[in-house]
C-alpha positions in Angstrom: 0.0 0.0 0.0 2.7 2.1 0.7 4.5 1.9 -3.0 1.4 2.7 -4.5 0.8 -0.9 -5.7 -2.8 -1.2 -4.6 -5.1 1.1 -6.7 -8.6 0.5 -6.5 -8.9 0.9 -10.2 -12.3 2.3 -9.9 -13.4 -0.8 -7.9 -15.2 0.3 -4.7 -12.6 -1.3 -2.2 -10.3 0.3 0.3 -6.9 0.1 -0.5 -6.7 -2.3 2.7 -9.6 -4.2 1.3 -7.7 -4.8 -1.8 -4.7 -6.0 0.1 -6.5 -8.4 2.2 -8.2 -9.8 -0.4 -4.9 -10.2 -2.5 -3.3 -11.7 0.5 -6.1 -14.5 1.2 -5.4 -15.6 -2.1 -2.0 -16.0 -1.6 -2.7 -17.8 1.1 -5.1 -20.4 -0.4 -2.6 -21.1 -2.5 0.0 -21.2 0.0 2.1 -18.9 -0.9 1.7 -18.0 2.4 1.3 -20.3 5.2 0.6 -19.5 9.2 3.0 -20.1 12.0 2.7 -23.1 13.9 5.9 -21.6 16.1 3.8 -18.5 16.8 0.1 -18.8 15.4 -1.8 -16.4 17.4 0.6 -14.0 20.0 -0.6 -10.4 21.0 -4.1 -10.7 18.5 -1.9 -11.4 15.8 -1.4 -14.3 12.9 1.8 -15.1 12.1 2.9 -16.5 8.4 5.6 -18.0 7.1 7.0 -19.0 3.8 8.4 -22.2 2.3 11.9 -22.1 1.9 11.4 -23.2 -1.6 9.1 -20.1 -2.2 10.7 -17.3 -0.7 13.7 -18.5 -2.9 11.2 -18.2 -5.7 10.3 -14.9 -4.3 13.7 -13.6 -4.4 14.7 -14.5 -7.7 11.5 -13.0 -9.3 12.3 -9.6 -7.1 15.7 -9.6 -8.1 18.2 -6.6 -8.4 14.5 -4.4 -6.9 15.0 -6.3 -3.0 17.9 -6.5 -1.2 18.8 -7.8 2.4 22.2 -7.0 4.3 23.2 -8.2 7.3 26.9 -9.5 8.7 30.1 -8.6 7.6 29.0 -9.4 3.8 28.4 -5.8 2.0 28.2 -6.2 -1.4 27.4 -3.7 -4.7 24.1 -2.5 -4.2 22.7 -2.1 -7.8 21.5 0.8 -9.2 17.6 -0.5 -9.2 17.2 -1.7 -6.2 13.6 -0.1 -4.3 13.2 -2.2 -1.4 16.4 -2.9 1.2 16.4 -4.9 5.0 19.0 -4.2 6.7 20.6 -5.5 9.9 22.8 -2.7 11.6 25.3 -3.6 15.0 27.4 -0.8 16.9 31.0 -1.8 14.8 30.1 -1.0 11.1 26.6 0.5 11.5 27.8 3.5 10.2 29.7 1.7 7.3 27.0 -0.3 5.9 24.6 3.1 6.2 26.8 4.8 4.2 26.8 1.9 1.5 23.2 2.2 1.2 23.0 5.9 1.1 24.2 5.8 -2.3 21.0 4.3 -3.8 19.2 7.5 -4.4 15.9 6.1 -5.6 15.5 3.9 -2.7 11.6 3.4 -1.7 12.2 1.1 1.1 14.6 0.9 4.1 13.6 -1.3 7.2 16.4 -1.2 9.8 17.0 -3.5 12.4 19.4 -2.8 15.4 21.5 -6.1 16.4 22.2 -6.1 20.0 21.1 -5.1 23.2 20.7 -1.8 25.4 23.5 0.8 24.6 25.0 -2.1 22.7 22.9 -1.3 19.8 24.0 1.0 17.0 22.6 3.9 17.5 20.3 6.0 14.6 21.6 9.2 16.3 20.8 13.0 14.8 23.7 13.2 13.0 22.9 9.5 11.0 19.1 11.1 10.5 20.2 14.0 8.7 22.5 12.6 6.8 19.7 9.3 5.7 16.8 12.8 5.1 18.8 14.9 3.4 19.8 12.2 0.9 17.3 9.6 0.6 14.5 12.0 -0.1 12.0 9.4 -2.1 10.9 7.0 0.7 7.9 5.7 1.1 8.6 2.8 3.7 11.0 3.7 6.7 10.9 1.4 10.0 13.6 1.8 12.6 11.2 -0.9 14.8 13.5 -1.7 18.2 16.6 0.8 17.1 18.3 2.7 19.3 16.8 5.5 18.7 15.8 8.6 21.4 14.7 11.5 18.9 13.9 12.0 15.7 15.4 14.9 13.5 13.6 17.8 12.1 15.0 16.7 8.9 12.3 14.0 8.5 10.3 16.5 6.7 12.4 16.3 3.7 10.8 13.2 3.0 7.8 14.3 1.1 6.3 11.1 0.0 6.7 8.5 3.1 4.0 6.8 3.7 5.1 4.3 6.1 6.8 5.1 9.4 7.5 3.3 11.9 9.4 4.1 15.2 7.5 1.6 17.2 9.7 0.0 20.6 11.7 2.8 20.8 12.9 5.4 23.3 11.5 7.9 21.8 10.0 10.7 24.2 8.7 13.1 21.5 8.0 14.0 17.6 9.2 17.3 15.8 6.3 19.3 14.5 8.4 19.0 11.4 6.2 15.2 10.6 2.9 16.9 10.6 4.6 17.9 6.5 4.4 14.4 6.3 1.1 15.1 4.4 1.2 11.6 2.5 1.5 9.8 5.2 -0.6 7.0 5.7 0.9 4.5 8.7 2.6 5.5 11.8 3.3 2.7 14.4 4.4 4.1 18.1 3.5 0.9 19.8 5.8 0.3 22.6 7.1 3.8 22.9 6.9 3.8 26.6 8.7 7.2 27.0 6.0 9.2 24.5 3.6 11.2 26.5 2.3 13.7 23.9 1.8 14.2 19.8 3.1 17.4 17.8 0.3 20.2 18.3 -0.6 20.5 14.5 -1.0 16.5 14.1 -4.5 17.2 12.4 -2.6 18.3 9.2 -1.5 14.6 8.3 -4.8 14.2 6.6 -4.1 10.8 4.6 -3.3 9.5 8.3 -4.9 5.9 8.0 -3.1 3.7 10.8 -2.3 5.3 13.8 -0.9 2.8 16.7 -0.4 4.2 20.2 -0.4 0.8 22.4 2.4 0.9 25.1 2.6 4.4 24.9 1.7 7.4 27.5 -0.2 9.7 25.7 -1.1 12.4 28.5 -4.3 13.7 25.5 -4.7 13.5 22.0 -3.9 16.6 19.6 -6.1 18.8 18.9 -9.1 18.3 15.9 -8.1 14.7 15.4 -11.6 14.0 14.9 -10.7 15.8 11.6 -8.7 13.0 10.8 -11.4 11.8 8.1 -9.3 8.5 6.7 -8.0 7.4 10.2 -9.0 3.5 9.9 -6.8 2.4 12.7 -6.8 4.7 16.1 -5.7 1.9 18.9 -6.2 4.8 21.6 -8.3 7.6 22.5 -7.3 9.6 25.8 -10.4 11.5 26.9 -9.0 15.0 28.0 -10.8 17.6 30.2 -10.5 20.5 27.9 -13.3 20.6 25.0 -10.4 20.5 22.4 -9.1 16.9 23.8 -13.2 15.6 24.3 -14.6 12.8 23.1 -16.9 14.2 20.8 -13.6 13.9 18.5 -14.8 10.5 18.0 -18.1 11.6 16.4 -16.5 11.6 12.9 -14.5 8.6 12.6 -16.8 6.6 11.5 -14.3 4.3 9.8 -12.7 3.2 12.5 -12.0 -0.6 12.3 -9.5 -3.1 14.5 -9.5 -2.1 17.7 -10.2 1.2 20.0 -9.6 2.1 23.8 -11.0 4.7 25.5 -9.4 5.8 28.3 -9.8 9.0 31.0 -13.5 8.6 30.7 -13.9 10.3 34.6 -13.0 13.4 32.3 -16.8 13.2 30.5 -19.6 14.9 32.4 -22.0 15.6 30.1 -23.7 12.2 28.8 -25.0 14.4 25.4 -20.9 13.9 25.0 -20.7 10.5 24.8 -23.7 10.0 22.7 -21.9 12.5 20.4 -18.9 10.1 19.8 -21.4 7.8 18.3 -19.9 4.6 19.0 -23.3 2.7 17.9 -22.4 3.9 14.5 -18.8 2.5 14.6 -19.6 -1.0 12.3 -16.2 -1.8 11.7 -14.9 -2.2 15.3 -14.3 -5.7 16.9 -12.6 -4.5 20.1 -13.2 -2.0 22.5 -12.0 -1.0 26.1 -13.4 1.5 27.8 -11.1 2.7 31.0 -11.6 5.1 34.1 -7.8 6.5 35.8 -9.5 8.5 38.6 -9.9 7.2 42.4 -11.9 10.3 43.8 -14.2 9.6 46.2 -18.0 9.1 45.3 -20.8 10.4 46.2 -24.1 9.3 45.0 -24.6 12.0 41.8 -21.4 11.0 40.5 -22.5 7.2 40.0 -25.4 8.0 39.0 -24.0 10.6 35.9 -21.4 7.8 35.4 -23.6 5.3 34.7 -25.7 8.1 32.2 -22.0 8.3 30.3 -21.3 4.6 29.8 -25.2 4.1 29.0 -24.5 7.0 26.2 -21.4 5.0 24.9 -23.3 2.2 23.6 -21.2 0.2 20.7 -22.4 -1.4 17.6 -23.6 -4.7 17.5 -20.5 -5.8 15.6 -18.7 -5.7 18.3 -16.7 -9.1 19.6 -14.9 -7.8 22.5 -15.5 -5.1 25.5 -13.2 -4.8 28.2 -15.1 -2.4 31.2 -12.2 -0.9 33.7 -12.2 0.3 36.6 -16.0 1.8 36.4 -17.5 2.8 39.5 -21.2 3.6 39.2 -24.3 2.4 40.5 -25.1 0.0 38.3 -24.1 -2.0 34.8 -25.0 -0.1 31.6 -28.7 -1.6 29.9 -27.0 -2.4 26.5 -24.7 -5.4 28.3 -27.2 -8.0 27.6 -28.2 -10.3 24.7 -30.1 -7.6 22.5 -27.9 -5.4 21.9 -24.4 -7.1 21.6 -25.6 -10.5 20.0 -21.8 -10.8 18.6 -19.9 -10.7 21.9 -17.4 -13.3 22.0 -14.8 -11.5 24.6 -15.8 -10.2 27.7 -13.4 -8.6 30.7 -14.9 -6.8 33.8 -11.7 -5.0 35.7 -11.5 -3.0 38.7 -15.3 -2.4 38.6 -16.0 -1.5 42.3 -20.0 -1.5 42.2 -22.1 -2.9 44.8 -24.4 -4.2 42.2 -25.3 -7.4 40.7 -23.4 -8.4 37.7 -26.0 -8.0 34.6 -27.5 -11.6 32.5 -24.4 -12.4 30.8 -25.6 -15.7 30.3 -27.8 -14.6 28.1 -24.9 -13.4 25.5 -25.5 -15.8 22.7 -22.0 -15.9 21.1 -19.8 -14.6 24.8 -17.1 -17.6 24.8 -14.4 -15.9 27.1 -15.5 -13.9 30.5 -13.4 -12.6 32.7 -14.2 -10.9 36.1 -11.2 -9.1 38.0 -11.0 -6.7 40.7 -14.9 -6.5 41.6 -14.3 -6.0 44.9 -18.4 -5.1 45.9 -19.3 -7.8 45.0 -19.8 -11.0 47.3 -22.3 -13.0 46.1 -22.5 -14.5 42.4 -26.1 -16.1 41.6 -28.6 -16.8 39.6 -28.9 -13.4 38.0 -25.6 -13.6 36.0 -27.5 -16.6 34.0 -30.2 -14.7 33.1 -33.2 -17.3 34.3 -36.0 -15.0 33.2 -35.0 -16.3 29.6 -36.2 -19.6 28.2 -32.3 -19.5 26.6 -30.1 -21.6 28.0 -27.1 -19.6 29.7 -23.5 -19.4 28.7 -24.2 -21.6 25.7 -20.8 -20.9 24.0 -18.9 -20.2 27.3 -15.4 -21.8 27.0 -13.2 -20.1 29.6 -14.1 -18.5 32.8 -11.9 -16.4 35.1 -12.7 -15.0 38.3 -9.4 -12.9 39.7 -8.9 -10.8 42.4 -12.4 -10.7 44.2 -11.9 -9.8 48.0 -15.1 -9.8 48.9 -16.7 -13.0 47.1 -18.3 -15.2 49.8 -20.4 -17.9 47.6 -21.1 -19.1 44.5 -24.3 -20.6 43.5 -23.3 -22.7 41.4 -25.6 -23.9 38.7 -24.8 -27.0 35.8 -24.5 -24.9 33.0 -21.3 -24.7 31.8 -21.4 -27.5 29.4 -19.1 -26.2 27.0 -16.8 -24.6 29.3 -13.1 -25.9 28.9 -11.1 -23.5 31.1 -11.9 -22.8 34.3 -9.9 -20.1 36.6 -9.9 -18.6 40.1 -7.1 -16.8 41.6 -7.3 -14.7 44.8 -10.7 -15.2 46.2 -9.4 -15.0 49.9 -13.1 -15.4 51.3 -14.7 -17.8 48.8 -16.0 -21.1 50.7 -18.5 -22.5 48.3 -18.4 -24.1 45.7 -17.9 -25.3 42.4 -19.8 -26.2 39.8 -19.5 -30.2 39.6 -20.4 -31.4 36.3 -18.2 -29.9 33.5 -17.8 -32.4 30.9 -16.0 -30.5 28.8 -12.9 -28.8 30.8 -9.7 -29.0 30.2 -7.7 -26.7 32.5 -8.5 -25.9 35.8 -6.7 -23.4 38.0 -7.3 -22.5 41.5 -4.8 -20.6 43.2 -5.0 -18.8 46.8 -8.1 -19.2 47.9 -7.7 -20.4 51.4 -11.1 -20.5 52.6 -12.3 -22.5 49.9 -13.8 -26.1 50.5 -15.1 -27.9 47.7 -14.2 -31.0 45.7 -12.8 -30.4 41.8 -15.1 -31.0 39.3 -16.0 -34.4 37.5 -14.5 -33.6 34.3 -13.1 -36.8 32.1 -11.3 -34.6 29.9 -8.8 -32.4 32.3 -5.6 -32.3 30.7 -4.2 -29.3 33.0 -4.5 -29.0 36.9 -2.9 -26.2 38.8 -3.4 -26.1 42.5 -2.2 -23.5 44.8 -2.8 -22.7 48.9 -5.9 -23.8 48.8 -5.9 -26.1 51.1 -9.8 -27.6 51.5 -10.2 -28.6 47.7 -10.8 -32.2 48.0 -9.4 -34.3 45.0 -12.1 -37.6 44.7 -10.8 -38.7 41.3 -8.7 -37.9 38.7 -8.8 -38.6 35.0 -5.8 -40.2 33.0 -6.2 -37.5 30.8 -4.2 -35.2 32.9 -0.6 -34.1 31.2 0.4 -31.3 33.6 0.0 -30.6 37.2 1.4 -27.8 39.2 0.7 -28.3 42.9 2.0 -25.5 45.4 1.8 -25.8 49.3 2.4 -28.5 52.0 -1.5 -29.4 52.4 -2.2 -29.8 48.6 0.9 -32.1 48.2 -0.1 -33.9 50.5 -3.2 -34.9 49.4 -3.2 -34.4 45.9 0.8 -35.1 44.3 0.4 -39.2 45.0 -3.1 -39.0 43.8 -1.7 -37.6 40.5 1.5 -40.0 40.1 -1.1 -42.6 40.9 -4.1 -41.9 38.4 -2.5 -39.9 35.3 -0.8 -42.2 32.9 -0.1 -39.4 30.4 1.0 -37.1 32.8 3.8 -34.8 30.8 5.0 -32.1 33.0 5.3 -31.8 37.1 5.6 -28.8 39.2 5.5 -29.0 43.0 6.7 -25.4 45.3 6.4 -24.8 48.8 6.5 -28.0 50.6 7.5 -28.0 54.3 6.4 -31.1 55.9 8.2 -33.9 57.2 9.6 -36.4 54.6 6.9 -38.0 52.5 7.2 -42.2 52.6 5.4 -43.4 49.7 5.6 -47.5 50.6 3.6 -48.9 47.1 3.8 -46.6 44.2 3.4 -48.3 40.9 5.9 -46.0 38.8 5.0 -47.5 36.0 1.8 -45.3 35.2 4.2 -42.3 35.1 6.7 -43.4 32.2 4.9 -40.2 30.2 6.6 -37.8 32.4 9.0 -35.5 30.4 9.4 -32.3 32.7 9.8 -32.1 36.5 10.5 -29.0 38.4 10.5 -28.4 42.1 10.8 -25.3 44.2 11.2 -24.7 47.6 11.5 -28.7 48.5 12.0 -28.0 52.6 12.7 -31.3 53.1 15.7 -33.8 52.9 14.7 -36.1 50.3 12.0 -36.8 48.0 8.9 -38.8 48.0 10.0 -40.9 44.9 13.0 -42.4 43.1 13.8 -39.9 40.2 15.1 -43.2 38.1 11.7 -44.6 38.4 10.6 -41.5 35.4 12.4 -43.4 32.7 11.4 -40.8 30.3 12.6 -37.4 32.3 14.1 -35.5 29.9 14.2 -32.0 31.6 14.5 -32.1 35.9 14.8 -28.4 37.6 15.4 -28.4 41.1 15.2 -24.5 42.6 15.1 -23.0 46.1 15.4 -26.3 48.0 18.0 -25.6 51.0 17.6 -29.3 52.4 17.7 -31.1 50.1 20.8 -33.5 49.9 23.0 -35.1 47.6 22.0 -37.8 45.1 24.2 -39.6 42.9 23.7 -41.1 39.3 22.2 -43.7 39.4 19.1 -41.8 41.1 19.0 -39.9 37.7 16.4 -41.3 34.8 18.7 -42.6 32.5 17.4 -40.0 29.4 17.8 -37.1 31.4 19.1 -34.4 28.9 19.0 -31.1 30.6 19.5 -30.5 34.5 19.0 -26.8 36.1 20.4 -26.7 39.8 19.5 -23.1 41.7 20.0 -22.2 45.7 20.1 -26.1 46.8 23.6 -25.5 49.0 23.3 -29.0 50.3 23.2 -31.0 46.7 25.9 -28.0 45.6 28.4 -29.0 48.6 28.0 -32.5 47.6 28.7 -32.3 43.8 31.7 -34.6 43.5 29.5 -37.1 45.4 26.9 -37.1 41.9 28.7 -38.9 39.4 27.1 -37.2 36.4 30.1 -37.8 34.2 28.6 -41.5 33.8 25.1 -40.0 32.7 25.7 -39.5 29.1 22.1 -38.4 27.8 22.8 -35.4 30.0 23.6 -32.6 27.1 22.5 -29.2 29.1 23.9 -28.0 32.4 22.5 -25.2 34.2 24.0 -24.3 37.9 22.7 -21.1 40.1 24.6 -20.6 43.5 24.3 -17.4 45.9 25.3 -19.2 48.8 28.9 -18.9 47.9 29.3 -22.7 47.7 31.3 -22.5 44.5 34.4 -20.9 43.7 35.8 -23.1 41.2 33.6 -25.0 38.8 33.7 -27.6 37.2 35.6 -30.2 38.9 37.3 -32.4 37.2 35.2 -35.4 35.8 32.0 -33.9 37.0 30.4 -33.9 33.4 30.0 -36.2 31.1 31.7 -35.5 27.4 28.3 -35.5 26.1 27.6 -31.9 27.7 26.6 -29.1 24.7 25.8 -26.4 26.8 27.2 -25.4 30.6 25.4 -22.2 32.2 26.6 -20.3 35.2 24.5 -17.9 36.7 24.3 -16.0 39.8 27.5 -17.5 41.3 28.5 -15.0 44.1 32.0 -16.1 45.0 32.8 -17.9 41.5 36.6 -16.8 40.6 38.3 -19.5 38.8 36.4 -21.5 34.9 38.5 -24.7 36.0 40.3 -25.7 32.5 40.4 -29.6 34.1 36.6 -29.5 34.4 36.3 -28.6 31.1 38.9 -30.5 29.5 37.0 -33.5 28.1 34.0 -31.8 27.3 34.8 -32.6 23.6 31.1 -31.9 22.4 30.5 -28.3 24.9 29.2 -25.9 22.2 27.6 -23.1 24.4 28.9 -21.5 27.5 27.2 -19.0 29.4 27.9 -16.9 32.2 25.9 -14.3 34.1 26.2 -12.2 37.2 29.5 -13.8 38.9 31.1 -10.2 40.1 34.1 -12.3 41.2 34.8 -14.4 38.6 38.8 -12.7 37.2 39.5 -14.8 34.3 38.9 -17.9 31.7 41.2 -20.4 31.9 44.5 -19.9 30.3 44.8 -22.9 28.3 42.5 -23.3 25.6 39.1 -23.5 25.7 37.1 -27.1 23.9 37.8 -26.4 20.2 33.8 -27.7 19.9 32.8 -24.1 21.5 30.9 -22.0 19.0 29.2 -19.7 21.7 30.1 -17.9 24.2 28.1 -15.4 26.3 29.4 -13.6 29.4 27.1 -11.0 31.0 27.5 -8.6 34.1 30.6 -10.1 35.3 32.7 -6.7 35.4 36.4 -8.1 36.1 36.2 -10.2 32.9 34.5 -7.3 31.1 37.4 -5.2 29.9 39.9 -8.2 29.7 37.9 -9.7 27.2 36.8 -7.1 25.4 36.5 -7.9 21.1 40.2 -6.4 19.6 40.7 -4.5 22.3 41.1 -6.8 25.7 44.3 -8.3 26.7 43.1 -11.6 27.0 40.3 -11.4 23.5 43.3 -13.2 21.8 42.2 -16.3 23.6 38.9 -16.4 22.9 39.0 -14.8 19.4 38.5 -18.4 17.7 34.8 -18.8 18.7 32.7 -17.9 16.0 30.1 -16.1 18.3 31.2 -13.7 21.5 29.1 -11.4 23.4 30.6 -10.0 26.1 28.4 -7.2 28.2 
């Protein structure tokens, strides 16, 4: 959209329109296809292409796209439009300068390699000399640069219509981008410094897509209402003066995506609200609509509040509503099956009415509810259902979350929750009754500090996650062999529940127990074999000397983490499950002081090593013959009185490819002699003797470690 490549050719489509419908093709086609690494993260759908297509892509792009990174910087020809490129602090300015000679150059997307101030950074200077030369952009991103300001000089570029500064540090924008008058897209997402927009921002009249997530807009600028073409506005702050009000809304009829509204104490005047017409706002799937204030109330204030949020009705389109921190007298009429028939999403946080929540039962389509922060209210019945219908309620429920309610007392729980698959409830202090018991369709069930609460867990022959935490009176009766993860925290639910779960759950995949402190569990007849499925076991503060089963019993452990666990004492190899690959030992003096006792150099599955040690147990590590040869990767972290890499421990370690080392203050040197040839990475962080000694080129000592292919030293 930004080259220009998606006129409408007198077709009556948006530009975006177009482009959507020219991707889904693609994708039908698979020319695209979507991430199964990352295929919904942050609202988003990820794709991907085929090796054996992007190569195609390439080749038909030829000499127009062209993508830079390492040391490689070859002839940029003549034609090329479109360049990526990969900048880091040593030849940053180099490979800039390179590019800069491309004078018809559409497209530049920089990336910043690194982290912190270790990042090249776009500085002034490099802005002006980019503006002043590259003048026929239409695409710039500098997404994640180092980057605090941004020149005046961006106004030479007449015809961008793509910018995007988004996770930066920026903290303002010259007034010089409101000349900027084709631009279409500007992402500030993650600008967490950015409190304010240029005072003349209502000149930028093609202004489409406007992000402002993760940023602190204070208000919005002036006549952005006049903003005709705006499609995208993530963020509306509702400001007190009746240039910032939300009657700027009114005309943006083509808003689309999503929209919050925050600082909606500012709006008095309910004829306000009803002039931002939200109810005319088809296009919008997501809204949030957010108080900041915590003045205290007084009867006409609830009562005008509720007259505001009755006035901001949305359109029936909509498929989420998040309601925050509202405080008046009641729920607004429109929440309720008639007027948002579409509502898949619902969140209710910090709303701290005494007030029955409305018949959201009765929401024909509402698969997701969350209630959080509700602090008034202390009894959930029959009314949320919505009985006075002849509907069943919650028909397309499928995850339930209750968070944060200090005042809840009782549920009445009622069987209707036959599609529900996720059930949640984290720090109900005063709950004590009870759960619904027939839920044939969960999957995940969470309770987590609720103290008070006595119940059994529900019949559900499907559960396939379990998380218990203090709550000490839920009663486990039976389990299904469906269950594949299980995270139990405190003494009281161990007890009960962890044999129950070893016994029961032949599939069970991943274990997590914390906070026992009981005497030492004796388990005389546990069959072992039912748990061959189990993968990944962690435990965290273990206060006890031993544990309640033989870890060789897992025969499948792959992955064991033992954290926090003072007491717990040594163990030697042939405890270990002989296909353990990675082990992570953090603040367990006992088993640290006993290390030479362990024998791991015999366990050869074991290819990751990760030790953690703020008790000053170690100061030279590893001994020798304390790994086995197999090891790939060896992390130290947090070793307080570390000083000496011992070059015997790491002798034989003929297959080490990764070391890593973080936060050892003491820790003056590598060892002398050669590191394994086999090392390709190495990674030494906040460990300030080695810093400077080490340093790429310019350390004394960098000529020992030069060899590895990849060093980052910070």
């Amino acid at each position: 959209m930004a080259e220009g490549l998606l006129k409408c050719c007198g077709r009556d489509k948006s530009e975006e329109e177009l482009g959507n419908e020219f991707f889904n093709d693609l994708v039908s086609i698979t020319f695209f296809q979507q991430s199964t690494i990352m295929p919904l993260w942050a609202g988003k759908y990820y794709f991907i292409m085929h090796d054996l297509v992007y190569d195609l892509a390439k080749l038909v792009s030829g000499e127009f796209r062209l993508r830079i990174e390492g040391d490689n910087l070859q002839d940029i020809p003549e034609r090329t439009r479109q360049i990526w490129c990969c900048l880091d602090l040593e030849d940053g300015d180099r490979k800039l300068e390179h590019i800069l000679k491309i004078k018809g150059l559409h497209s530049l997307m920089v990336e910043a390699q690194g982290y912190g101030n270790q990042r090249f950074r776009i500085s002034t200077n490099v802005q002006h000399n980019l503006f002043s030369r590259v003048k026929y952009l239409r695409v710039l991103s500098f997404s994640g640069c180092n980057l605090i300001e941004l020149a005046d000089e961006i106004r030479n570029l007449k015809l961008l219509r793509y910018l995007d500064l988004s996770y930066t540090e920026i903290a303002s924008l010259p007034d010089s981008i409101c000349m900027l008058y084709n631009l279409q897209t500007l992402l500030l997402q993650g600008c967490f410094k950015l409190t304010e927009l240029p005072s003349d921002f209502c000149k930028l009249v093609n202004l489409r897509h406007l992000n402002l997530q993760g940023t602190h807009i204070m208000k919005m600028p002036m006549k952005i209402g006049g903003l005709n073409n705006l499609e995208m506005l993530t963020d509306f702050v509702v400001g007190e003066q009746r240039e910032f009000d939300i009657k700027q809304l009114g005309k943006l009829n083509q808003l689309q995506g999503r929209l919050q509204i925050s600082g909606l104490e500012n709006v008095k005047d309910p004829a306000y609200a009803v002039a931002a017409y939200l109810k005319d706002k088809e296009q919008l799937e997501e809204l949030s609509l957010s108080y900041d204030d915590w003045i205290k109330m007084d009867g006409s204030v609830t009562k005008a509040r509720v007259s505001v949020l009755e006035a901001l009705q949305p359109n029936i389109n909509l498929m989420r509503l998040t309601i925050k921190d509202y405080r008046g007298s009641r729920f607004p009429n429109w929440l309720g099956v008639h007027h948002l028939p579409n509502l898949v999403s619902l969140e209710l946080l910090g709303c701290k009415l005494r007030s029955q929540l409305p018949p959201l039962g009765q929401l024909p389509s509402l698969k997701k509810l969350s209630i959080s922060g509700c602090d008034g209210i202390d009894i959930i019945g029959t009314e949320i259902c919505g009985y006075n219908s002849s509907n069943d309620p919650f028909r397309s429920l499928e995850t339930l979350r209750f968070e944060h309610m200090s005042e809840w007392k009782e549920w009445l729980c009622l069987e209707c929750f036959h599609l529900l698959q996720e059930l949640c409830i984290k720090h109900c202090p005063k709950l004590k009754s009870s759960l619904p018991q027939h839920l044939p369709s969960l999957q995940k069930l969470k309770i987590i500090d609720c103290q008070e609460l006595q119940a059994s867990i529900p019949k559900a022959d499907n559960i396939s996650e379990l998380e218990l935490k203090r709550c000490d009176g839920i009663l486990i009766n039976e389990l299904p062999s469906s269950l594949k993860k299980a995270i139990l925290c405190g003494t009281q639910v161990i007890e009960s529940a962890l044999e129950k779960i070893l016994f029961s759950s032949a599939f069970l995949e991943v274990l997590e127990v914390e906070d026992f402190f009981g005497q030492n569990l004796e388990w005389s007849s546990l069959d072992m074999c039912s748990c061959n499925s189990l993968c990944t076991l962690t435990i965290t503060g273990w206060h006890s000397s031993s544990l309640p089963f033989a870890l060789h019993l897992f025969t499948n452990l792959h992955s064991l983490v033992l954290y926090d666990s003072p007491w717990l004492e040594s163990f030697c190899w042939r405890q270990l499950p002989c296909n353990l690959c990675s082990l992570r030992i953090e603040r367990c003096p006992k088993l640290m002081a006993s290390r030479e006792e362990w024998g791991l150099f015999q366990l050869n599955s074991l290819k990751q090593f990760s030790v953690s040690d703020d008790f000053e147990i170690l100061e030279s590590f590893p001994e020798k013959s304390l790994l086995p040869s197999t090891m790939k990767s060896l992390e130290l972290t947090n070793c307080s009185n570390l000083r000496i890499i011992n070059y015997k421990g790491l002798l034989h370690l003929t297959s080490l490819e990764s070391l890593y080392i973080e936060d050892c203050p003491f820790l003056e040197s590598l060892p002398e002699e050669c590191l394994p040839s086999s090392l390709s990475t190495l990674s030494i962080h906040d460990c300030p003797l080695i810093k400077q000694k080490y340093q790429k080129e310019e350390g004394e000592c960098w000529h020992t470690i030069s060899h590895i292919p990849d060093v980052t030293i910070s």
